[in-house]
N, C-alpha and C positions, 0 to 999 in steps of 0.2 A: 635375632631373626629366626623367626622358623619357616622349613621348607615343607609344605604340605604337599599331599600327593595321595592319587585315588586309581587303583583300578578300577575301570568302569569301562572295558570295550566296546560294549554296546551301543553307549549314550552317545546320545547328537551334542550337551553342554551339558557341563558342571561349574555348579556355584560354590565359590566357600562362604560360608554364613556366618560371621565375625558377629555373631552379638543384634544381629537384626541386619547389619550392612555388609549386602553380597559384592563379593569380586569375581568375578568370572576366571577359571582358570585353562588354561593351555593345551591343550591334547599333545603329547607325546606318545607315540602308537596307540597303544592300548591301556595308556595312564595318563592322568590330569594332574598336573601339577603349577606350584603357583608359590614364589620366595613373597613373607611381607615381613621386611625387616622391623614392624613395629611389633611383630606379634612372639614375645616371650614365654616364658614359662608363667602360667596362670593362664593363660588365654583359653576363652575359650571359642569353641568352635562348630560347625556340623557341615555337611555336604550338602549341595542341594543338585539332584540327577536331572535332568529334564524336566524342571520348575516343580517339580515334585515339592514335598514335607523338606522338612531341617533332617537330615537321618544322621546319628554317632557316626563317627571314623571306624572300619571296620578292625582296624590298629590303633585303636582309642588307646590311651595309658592311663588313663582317670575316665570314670566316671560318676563326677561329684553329688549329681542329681539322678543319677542310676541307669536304667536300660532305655529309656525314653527322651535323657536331658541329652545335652551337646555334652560333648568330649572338652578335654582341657590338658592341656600342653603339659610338659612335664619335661624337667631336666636332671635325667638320672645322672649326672655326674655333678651334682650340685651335696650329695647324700653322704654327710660327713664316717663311712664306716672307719670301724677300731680293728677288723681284723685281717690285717696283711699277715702274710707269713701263714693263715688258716690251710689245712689240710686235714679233711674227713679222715674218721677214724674204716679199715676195711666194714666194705658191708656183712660178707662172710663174716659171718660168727655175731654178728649185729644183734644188738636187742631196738626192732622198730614201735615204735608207738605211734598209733595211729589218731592223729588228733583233729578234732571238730571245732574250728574258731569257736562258731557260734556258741556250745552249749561248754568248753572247757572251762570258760570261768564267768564269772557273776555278769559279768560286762559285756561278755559274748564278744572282746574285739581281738585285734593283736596285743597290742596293750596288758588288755585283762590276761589273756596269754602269755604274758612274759613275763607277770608277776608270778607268773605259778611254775617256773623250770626247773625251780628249786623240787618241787614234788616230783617231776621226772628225772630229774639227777639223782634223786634216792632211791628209784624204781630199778636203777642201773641201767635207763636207756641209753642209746647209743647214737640213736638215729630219729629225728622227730620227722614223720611222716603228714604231711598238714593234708586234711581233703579239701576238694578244687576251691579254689578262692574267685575266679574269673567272675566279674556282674554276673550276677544274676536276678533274676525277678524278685521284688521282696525283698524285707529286710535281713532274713534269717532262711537257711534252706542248706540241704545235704550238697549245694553244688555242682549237680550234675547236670541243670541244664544253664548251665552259663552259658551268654552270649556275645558278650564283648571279654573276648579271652584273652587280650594284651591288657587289660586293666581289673588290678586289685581290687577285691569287694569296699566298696565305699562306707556303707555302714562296719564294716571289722578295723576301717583307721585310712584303708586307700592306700596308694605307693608306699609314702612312708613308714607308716604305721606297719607296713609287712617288711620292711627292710629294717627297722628298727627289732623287730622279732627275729630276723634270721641273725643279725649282727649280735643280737645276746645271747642266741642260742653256742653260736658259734663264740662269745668270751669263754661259754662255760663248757665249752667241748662239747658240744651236740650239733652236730649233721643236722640236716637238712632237705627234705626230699618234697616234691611239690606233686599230687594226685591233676594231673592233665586231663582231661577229655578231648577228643580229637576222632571222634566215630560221629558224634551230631552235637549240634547245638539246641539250646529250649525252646520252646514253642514262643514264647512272649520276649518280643525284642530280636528277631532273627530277622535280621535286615541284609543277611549276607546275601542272596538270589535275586535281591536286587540292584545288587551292583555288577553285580559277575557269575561263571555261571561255577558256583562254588559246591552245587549237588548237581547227581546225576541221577536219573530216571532209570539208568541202565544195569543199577544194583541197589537193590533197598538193603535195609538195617529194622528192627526192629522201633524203630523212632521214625521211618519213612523213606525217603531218597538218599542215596547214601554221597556221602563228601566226596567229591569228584577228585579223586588221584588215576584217573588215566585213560579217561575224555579228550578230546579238545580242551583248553583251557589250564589243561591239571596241572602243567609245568608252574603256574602262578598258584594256582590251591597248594601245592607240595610247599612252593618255597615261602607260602602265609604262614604254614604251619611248622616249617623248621622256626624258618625269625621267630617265633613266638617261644617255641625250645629251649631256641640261644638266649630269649632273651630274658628269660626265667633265668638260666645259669649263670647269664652274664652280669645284668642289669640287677640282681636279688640276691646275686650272689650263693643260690639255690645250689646243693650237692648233689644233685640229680630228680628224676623224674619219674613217676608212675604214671604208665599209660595205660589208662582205662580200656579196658574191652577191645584187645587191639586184632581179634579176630573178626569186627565188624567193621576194620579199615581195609577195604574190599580194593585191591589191587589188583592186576595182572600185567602189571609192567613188566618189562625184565630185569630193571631192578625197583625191588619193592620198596614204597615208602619209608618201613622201619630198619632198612640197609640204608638207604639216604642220609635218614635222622641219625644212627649209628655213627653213619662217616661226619658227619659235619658235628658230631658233640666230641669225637675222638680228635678230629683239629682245633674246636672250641681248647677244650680241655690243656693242650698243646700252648695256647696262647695263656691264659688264664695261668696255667703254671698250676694245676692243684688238680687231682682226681675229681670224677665226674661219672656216673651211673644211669644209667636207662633202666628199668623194672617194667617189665610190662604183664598185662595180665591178661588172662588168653585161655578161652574152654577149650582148644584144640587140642591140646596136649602133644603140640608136635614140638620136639627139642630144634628145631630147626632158628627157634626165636633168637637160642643163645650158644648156638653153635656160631663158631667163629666162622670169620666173612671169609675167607680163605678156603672154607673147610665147604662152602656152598649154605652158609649160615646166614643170618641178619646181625650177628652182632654183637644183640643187648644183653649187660650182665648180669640180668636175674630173672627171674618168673615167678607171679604169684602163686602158689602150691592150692590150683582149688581143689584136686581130688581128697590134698589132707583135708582143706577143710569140712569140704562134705563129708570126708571118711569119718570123722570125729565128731561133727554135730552130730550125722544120723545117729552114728553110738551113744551118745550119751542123750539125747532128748528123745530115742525114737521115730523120731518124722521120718517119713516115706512121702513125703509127696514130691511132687516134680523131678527133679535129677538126683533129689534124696535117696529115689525107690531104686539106686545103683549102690545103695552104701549101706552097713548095718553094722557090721560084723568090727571085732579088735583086728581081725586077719587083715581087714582092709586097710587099719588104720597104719596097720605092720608094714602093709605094701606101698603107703604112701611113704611113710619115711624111708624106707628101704631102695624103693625105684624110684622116688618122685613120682611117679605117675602110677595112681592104680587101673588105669584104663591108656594100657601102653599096647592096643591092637586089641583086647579082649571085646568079647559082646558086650554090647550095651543095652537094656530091657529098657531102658528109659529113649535110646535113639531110634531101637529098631533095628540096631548095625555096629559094625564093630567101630570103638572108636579109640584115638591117639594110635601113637607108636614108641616104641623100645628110646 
């Protein structure tokens, strides 16, 4: 039996689309749900809002036919894994590698991935850093505008074929870290605004309307976006996460979304029995990401170092354009590994203003 279920506040009626044959389902406040005990793992499915298209599950976990087919059921506890007793090695002192399904090996899948771990065990990594895997448009692409972000890219192997990837990594002692997006979704297959009201108008992002965490509604956007966290860590067996651009997860709650996610991967983690990591990456340069919650912090255990990076590309290639024209010098590169941040309150010729802090 599977139990389906839709937020859609808005809608007068919701369909499930079993394959061509709707059943109507139920309003429960501002969810629709509906038990059909024939409908197992393989099924597939899609919603239909007020006689509308077939539209994906916005919690799809497959999508077999990509950002446009119907979604299909999946039972993560069916996933024969080898590695109980698993525990990441510390991320301090880590060597991460940051890897591209699509272009790592001949085959471009998870699969083709797992034959080659053998060349990152000799590398001396420590930590394999996958970038986002969520559908996205196309067969091949950087994944960053994914749109069904509960389900594995279909063309790299799909559910399995990424669990089967993290469970070898983890035979040969290699971590695990999954690149998330969580600032916007892609242009092609963004069905989420028609369900619910999952952007707001009231803060844009350089991609457009920004993801509604503290609107009306946001209590249901926050907790879409934790489940999806947990369910990487849990469900994948995932050793933590890098959260893309988390300075254009535009909050003003009083407590902010990446303090939320914080606490509920720190209880995840608790159950699981095994260490767990948040990374986020962030032009702000404020220590406030990884200063502990106690402290008036958010939490998370790392940050991505852009000032190294930009300190050391501008040095060695020269470029000056854009946030380049802040960096040049070895002094800078000195000040990035030294403070972490070479722009800790200093001016900034590229803002206009002073930017980060100490």
């Amino acid at each position: 039996m599977t139990a389906f279920e839709l937020w859609a506040p808005s809608a007068a009626a919701v369909d499930l689309d079993l394959g061509g044959e709707r059943k109507a389902m139920r309003r429960d406040g501002e969810w629709w749900r509906l038990d059909v005990p024939s409908a197992g793992p393989g099924t597939e499915y899609a919603f239909v809002v007020d006689g509308g298209e077939p539209l994906p599950d916005p919690r799809s976990p497959w999508q077999p036919q990509g950002i446009h087919g119907p979604s299909r059921v999946v039972d993560h506890a069916a996933f024969p894994w080898t590695d109980a007793g698993w525990r990441a090695p510390d991320l301090a002192g880590g060597v991460v590698y940051e890897l591209h399904v699509g272009t790592f090996s001949p085959e471009g899948t998870f699969d083709g991935a797992r034959s080659r771990l053998d060349h990152l065990a000799s590398l001396g990594v420590t930590h394999v850093e996958l970038m986002p895997v969520a559908e996205f448009s196309g067969d091949r692409g950087w994944g960053y505008d994914g749109v069904d972000l509960y389900a594995p890219k279909s063309t790299y192997g799909g559910p399995d074929g990424l669990k089967r990837l993290v469970d070898e990594c983890h035979r040969r002692g290699l971590a695990v870290l999954l690149d998330v997006v969580y600032n916007h979704l892609g242009p092609a297959g963004n069905h989420l605004g028609r369900f619910a009201p999952y952007f707001t108008e009231r803060h844009r992002t350089p991609w457009g309307p920004a993801m509604n965490l503290d609107e009306a509604g946001s209590d249901e956007v926050r907790r879409f976006f934790c489940d999806n966290a947990l369910g990487w860590l849990r469900d994948y067996h995932f050793d933590g996460l890098r959260l893309d651009a988390v300075h254009a997860l535009i909050d003003q709650s009083a407590v902010h979304f990446l303090e939320q996610l914080a606490r509920e991967v720190e209880a995840l983690e608790g159950e699981v029995g095994r260490p767990l990591v948040l990374v986020g990456e962030s032009d702000l340069n404020d220590p406030r990401l990884v200063r502990a919650r106690d402290e008036g912090g958010y939490g998370l255990h790392a940050q991505w170092s852009d000032d190294f990076h930009h300190a050391l590309h501008a040095f060695v290639t020269g470029e000056r354009g854009g946030y380049y024209a802040d960096f040049g010098s070895l002094a800078d590169v000195a000040a990035a590994l030294e403070r972490v941040f070479v722009f800790d309150g200093r001016y900034s010729a590229h803002r206009g203003r002073r930017h980060g802090r100490p």
